[in-house]
N, CA, C and O atoms as CSV, one atom per row, in Angstrom:
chain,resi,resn,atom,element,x,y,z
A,1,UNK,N,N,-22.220,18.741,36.409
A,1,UNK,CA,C,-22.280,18.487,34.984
A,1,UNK,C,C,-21.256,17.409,34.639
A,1,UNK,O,O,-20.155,17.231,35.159
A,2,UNK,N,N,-21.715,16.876,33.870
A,2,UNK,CA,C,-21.102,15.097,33.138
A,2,UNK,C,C,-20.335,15.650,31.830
A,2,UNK,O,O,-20.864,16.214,30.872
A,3,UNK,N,N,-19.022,15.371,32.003
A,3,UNK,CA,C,-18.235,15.512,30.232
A,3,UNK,C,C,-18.662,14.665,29.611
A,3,UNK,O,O,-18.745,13.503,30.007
A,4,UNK,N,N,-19.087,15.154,28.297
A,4,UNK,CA,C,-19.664,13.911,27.630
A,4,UNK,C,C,-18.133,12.991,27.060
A,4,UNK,O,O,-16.979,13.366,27.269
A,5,UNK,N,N,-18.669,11.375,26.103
A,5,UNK,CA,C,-16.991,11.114,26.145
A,5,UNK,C,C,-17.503,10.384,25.123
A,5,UNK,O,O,-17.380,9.159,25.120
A,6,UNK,N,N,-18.186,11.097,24.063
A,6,UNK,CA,C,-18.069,10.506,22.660
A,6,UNK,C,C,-17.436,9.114,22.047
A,6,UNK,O,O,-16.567,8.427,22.584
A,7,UNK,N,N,-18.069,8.879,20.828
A,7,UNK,CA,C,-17.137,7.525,20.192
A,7,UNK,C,C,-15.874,8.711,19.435
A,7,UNK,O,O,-14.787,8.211,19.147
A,8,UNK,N,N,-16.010,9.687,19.251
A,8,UNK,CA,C,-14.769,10.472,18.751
A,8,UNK,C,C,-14.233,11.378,19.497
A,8,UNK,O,O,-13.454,12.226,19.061
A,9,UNK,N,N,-14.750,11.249,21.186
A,9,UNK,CA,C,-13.657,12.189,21.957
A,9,UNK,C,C,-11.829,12.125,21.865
A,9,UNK,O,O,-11.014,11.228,21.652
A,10,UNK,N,N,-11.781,13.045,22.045
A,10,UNK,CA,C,-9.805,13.468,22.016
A,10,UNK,C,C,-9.553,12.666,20.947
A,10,UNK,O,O,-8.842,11.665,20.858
A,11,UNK,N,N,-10.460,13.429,19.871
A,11,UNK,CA,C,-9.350,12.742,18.534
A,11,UNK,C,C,-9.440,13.576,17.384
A,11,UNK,O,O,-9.536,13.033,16.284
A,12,UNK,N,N,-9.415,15.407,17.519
A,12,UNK,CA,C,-9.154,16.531,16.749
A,12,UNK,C,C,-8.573,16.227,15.961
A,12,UNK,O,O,-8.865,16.280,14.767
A,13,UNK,N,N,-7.726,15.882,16.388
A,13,UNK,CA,C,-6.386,16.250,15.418
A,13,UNK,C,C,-6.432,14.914,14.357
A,13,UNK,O,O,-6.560,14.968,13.134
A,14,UNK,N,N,-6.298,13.772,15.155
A,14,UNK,CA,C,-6.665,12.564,14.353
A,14,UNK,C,C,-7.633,12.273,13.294
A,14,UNK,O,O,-7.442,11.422,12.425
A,15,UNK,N,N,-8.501,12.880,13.374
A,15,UNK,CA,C,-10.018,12.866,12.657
A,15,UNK,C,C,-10.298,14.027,11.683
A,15,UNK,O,O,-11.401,14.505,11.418
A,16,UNK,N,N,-9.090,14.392,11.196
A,16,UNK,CA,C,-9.657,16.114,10.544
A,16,UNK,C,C,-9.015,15.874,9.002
A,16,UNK,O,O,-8.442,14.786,8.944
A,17,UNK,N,N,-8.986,16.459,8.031
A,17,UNK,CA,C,-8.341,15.993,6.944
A,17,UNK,C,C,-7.401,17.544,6.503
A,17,UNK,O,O,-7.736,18.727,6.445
A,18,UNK,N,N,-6.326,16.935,6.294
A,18,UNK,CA,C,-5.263,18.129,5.794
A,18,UNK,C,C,-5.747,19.097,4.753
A,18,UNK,O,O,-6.152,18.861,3.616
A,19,UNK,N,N,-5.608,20.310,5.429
A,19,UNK,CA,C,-6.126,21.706,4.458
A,19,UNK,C,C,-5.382,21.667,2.939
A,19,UNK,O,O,-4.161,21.559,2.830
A,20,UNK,N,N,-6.399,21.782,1.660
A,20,UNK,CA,C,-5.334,21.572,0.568
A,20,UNK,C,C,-4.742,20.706,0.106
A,20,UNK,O,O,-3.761,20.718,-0.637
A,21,UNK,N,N,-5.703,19.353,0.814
A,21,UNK,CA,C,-4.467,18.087,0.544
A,21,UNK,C,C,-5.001,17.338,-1.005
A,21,UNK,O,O,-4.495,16.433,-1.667
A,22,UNK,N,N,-6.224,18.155,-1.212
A,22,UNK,CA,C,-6.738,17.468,-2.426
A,22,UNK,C,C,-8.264,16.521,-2.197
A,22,UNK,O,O,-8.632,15.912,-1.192
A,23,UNK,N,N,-8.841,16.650,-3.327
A,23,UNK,CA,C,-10.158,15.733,-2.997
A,23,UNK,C,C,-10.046,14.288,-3.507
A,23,UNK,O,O,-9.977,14.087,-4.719
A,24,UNK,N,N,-10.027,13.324,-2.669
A,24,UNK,CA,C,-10.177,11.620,-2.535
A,24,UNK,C,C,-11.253,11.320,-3.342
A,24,UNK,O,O,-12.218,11.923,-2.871
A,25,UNK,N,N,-11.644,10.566,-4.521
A,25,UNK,CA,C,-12.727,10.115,-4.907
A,25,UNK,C,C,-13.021,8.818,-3.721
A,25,UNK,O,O,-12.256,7.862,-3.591
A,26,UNK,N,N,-14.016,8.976,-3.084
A,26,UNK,CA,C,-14.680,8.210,-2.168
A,26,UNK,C,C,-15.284,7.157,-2.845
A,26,UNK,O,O,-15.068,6.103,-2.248
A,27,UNK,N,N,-16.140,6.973,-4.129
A,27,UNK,CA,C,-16.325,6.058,-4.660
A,27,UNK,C,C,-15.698,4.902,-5.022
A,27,UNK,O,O,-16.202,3.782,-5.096
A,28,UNK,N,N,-14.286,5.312,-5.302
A,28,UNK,CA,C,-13.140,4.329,-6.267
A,28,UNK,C,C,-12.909,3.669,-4.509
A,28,UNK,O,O,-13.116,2.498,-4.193
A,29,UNK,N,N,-12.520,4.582,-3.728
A,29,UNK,CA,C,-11.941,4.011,-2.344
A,29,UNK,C,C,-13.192,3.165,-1.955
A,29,UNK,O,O,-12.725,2.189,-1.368
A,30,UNK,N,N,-14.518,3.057,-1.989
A,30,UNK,CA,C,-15.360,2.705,-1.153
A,30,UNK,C,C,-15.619,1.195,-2.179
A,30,UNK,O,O,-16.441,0.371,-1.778
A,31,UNK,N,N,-14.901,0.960,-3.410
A,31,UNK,CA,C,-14.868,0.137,-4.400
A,31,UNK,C,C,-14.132,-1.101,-4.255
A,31,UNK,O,O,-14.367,-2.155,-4.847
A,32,UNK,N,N,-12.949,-0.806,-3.158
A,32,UNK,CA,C,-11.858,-1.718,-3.219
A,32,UNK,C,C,-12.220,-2.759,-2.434
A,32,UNK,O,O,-12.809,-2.775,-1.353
A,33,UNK,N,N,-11.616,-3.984,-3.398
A,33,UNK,CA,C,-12.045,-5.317,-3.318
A,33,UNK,C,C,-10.317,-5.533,-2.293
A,33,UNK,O,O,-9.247,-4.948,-2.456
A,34,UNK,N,N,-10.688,-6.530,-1.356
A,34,UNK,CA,C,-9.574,-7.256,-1.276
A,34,UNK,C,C,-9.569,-8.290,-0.980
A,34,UNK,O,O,-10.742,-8.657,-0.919
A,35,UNK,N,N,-8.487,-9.575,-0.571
A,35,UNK,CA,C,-8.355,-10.871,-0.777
A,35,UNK,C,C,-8.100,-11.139,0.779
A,35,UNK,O,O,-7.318,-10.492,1.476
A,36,UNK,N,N,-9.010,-12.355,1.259
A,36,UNK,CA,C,-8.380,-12.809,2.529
A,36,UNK,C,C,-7.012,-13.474,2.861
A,36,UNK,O,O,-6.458,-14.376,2.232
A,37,UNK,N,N,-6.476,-12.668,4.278
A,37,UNK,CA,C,-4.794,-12.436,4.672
A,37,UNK,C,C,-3.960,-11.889,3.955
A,37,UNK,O,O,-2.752,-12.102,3.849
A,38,UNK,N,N,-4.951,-10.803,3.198
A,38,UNK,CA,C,-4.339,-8.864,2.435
A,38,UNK,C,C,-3.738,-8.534,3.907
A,38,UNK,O,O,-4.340,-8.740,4.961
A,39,UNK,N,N,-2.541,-8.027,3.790
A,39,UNK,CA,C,-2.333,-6.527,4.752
A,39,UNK,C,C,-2.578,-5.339,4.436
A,39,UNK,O,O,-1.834,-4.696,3.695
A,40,UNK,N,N,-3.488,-4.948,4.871
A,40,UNK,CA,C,-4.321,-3.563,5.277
A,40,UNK,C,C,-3.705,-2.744,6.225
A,40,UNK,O,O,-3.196,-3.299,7.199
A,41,UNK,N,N,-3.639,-1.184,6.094
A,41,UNK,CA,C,-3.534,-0.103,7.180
A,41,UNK,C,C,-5.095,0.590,7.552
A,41,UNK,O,O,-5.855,0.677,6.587
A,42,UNK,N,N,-5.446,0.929,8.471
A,42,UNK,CA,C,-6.743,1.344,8.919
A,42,UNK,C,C,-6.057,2.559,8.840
A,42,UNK,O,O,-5.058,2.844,9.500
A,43,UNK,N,N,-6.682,3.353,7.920
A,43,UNK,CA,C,-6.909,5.122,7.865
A,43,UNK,C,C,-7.817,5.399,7.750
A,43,UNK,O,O,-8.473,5.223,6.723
A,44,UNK,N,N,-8.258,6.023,8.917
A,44,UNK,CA,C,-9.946,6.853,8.890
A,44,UNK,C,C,-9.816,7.859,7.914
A,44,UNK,O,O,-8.858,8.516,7.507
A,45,UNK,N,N,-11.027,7.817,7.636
A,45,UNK,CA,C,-11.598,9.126,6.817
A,45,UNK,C,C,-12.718,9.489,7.484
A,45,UNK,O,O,-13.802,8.906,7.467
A,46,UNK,N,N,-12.345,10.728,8.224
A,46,UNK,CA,C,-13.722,11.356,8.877
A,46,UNK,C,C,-15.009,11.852,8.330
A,46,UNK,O,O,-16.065,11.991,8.948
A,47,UNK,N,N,-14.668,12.200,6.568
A,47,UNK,CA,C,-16.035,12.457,6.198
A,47,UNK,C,C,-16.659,11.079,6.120
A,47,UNK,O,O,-17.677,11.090,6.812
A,48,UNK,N,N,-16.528,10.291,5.746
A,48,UNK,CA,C,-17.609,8.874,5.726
A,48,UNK,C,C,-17.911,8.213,7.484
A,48,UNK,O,O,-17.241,7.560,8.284
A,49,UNK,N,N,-18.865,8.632,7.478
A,49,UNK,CA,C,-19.313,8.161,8.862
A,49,UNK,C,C,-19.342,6.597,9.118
A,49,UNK,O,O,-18.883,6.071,10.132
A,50,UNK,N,N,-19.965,5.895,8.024
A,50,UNK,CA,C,-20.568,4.714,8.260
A,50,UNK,C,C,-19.499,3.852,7.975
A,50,UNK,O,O,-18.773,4.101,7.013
A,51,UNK,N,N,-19.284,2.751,8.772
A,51,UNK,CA,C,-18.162,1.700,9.273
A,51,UNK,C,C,-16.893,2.072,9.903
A,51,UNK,O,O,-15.871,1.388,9.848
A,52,UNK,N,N,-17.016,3.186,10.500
A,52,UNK,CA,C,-14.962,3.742,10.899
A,52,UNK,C,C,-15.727,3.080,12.013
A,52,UNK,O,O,-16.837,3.084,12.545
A,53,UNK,N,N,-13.937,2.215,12.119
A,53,UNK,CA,C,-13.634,1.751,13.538
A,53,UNK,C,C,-12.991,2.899,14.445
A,53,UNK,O,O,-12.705,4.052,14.119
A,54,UNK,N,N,-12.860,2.321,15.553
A,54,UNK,CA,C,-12.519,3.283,16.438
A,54,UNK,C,C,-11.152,3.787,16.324
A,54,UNK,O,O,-10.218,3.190,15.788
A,55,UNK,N,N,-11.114,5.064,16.935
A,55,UNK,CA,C,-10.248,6.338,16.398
A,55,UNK,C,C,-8.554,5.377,17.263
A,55,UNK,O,O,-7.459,5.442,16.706
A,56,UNK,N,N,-8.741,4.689,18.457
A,56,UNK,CA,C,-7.593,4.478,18.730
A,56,UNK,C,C,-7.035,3.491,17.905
A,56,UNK,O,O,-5.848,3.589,17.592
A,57,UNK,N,N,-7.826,2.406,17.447
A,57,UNK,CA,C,-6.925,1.738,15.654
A,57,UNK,C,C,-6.213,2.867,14.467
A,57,UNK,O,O,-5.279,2.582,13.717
A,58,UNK,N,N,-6.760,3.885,14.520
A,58,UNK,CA,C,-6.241,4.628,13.846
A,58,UNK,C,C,-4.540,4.256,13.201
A,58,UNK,O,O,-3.644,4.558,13.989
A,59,UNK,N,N,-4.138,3.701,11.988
A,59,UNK,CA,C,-2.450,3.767,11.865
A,59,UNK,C,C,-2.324,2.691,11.913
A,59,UNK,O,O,-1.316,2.320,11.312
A,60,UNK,N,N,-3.246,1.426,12.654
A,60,UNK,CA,C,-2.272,-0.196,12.614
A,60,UNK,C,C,-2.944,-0.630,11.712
A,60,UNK,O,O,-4.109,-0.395,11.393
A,61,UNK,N,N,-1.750,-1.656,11.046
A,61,UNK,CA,C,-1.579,-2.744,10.766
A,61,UNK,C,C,-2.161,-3.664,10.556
A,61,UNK,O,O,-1.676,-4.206,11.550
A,62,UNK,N,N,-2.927,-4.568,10.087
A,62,UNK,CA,C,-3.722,-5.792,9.762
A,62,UNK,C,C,-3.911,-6.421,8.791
A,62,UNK,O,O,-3.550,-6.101,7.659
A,63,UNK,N,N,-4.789,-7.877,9.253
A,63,UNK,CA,C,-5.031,-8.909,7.895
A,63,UNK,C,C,-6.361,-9.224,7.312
A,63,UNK,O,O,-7.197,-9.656,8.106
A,64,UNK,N,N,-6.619,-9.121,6.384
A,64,UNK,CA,C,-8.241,-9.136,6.484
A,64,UNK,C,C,-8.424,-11.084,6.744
A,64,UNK,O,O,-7.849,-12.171,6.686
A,65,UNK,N,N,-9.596,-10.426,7.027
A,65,UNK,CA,C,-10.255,-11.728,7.539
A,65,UNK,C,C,-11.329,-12.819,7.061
A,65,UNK,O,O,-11.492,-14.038,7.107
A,66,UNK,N,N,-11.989,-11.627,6.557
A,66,UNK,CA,C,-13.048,-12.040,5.707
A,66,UNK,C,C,-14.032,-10.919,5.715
A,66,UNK,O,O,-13.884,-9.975,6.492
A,67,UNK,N,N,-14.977,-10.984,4.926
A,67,UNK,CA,C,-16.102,-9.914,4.452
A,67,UNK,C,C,-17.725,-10.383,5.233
A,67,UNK,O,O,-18.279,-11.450,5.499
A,68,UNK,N,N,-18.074,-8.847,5.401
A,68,UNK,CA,C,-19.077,-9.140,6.736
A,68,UNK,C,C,-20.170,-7.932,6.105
A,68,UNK,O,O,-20.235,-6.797,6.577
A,69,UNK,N,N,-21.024,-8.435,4.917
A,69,UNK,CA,C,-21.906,-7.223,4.261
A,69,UNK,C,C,-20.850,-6.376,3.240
A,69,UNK,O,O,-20.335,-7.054,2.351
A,70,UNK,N,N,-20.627,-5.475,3.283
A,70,UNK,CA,C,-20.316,-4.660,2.433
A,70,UNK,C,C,-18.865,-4.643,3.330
A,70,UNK,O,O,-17.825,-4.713,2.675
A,71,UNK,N,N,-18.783,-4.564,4.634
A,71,UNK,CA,C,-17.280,-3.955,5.009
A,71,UNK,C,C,-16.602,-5.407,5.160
A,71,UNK,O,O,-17.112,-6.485,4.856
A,72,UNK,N,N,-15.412,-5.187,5.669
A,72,UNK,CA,C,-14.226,-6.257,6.021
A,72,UNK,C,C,-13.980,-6.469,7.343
A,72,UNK,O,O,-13.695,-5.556,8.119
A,73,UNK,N,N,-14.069,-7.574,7.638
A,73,UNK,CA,C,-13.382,-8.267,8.957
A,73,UNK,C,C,-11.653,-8.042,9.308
A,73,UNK,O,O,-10.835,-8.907,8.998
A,74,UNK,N,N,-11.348,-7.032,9.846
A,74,UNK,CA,C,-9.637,-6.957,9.934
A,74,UNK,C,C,-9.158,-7.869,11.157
A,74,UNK,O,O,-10.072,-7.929,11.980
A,75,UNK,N,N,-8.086,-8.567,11.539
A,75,UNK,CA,C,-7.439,-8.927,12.396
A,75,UNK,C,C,-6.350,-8.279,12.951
A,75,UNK,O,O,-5.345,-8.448,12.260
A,76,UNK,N,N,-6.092,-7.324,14.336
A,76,UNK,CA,C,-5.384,-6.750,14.561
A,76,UNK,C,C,-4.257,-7.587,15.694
A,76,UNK,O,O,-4.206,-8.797,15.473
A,77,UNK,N,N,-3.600,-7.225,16.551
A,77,UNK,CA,C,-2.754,-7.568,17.413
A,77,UNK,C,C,-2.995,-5.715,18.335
A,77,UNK,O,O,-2.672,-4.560,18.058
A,78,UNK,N,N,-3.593,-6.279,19.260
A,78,UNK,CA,C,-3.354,-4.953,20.373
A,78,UNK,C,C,-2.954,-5.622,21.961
A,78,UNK,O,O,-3.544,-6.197,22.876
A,79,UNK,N,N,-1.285,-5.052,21.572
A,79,UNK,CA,C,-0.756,-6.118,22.734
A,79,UNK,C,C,-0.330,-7.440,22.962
A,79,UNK,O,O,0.661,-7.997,22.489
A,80,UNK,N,N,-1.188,-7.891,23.744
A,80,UNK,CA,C,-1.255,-9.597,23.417
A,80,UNK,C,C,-2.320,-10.372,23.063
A,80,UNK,O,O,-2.367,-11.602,23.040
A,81,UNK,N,N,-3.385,-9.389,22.720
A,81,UNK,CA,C,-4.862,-9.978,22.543
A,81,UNK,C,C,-5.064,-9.552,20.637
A,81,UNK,O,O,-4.819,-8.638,19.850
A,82,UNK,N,N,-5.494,-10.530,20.664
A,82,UNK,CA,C,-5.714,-10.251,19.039
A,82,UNK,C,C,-7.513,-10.154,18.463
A,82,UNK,O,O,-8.301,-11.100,18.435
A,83,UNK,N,N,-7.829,-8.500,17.990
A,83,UNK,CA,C,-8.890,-8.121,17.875
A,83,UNK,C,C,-9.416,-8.321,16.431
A,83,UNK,O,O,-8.591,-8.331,15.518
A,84,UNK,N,N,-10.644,-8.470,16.181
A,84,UNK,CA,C,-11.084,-8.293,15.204
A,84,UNK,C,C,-12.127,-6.954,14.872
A,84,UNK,O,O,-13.114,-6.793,15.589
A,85,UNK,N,N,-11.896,-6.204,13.970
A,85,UNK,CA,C,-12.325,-5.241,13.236
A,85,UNK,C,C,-13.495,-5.111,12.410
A,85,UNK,O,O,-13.585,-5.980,11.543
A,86,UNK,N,N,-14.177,-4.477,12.439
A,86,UNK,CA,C,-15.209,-4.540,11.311
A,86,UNK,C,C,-15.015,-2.850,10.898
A,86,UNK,O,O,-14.960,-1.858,11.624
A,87,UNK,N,N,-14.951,-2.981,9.608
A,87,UNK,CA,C,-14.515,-1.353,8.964
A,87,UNK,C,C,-14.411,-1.738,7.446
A,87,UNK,O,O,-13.845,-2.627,6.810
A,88,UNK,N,N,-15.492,-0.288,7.055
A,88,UNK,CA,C,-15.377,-0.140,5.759
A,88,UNK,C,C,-14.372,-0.203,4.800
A,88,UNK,O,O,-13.231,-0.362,5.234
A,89,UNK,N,N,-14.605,-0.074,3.003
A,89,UNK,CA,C,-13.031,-0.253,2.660
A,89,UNK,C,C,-12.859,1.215,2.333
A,89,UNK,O,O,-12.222,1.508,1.321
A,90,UNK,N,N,-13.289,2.010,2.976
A,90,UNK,CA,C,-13.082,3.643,2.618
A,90,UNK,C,C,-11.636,4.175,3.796
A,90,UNK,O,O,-10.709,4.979,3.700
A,91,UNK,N,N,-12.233,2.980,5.108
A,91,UNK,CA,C,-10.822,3.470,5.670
A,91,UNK,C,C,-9.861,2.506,5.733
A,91,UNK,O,O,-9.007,2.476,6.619
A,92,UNK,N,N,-9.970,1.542,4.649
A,92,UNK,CA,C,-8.681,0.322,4.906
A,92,UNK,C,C,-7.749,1.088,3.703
A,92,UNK,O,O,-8.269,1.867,2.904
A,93,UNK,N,N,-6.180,0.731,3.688
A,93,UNK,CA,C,-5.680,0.968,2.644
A,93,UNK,C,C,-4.246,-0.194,2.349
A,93,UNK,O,O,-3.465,-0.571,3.221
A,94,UNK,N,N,-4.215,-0.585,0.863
A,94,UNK,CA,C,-3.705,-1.680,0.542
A,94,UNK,C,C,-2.177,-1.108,0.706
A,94,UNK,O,O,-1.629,-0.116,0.226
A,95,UNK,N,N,-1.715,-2.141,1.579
A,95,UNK,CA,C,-0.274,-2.326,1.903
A,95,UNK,C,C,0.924,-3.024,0.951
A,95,UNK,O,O,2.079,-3.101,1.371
């Protein structure tokens, strides 16, 4: 038998939302406009499925880049290679 290895394997803890922490209007968040070379933090929100980047961006840092449909182009630094992002604005948050 094969472990399966998901786009959200080993990321429980990362991906869950704090008991009691209050309800997020998803609309207002899924609303936000921003300006190219904004600094952005990538915070997933696990209930919105559609555009989360991957769980190991989770927490960094970035610049937007430009707009690609409805989501944003982020520019990251992982390491020495510099990635680009595509992710909704439900999990970007203004820095």
């Amino acid at each position: 038998m094969k472990r399966s290895r998901g786009f959200r394997s080993k990321s429980r803890k990362k991906l869950t939302k704090k008991y009691r922490k209050g309800r997020t209007n998803l609309i207002t968040k899924a609303m936000q406009e921003f300006e190219n070379g904004e600094k952005v933090a990538i915070v997933i929100d696990p209930s919105y499925h559609s555009g989360m980047p991957h769980p190991r961006f989770h927490g960094r840092v970035g610049d937007i880049e430009g707009k690609q449909g409805d989501a944003y182009v982020v520019k990251i630094r992982d390491g020495e290679k510099i990635k680009h992002l595509i992710a909704s604005p439900v999990h970007l948050k203004r820095l």
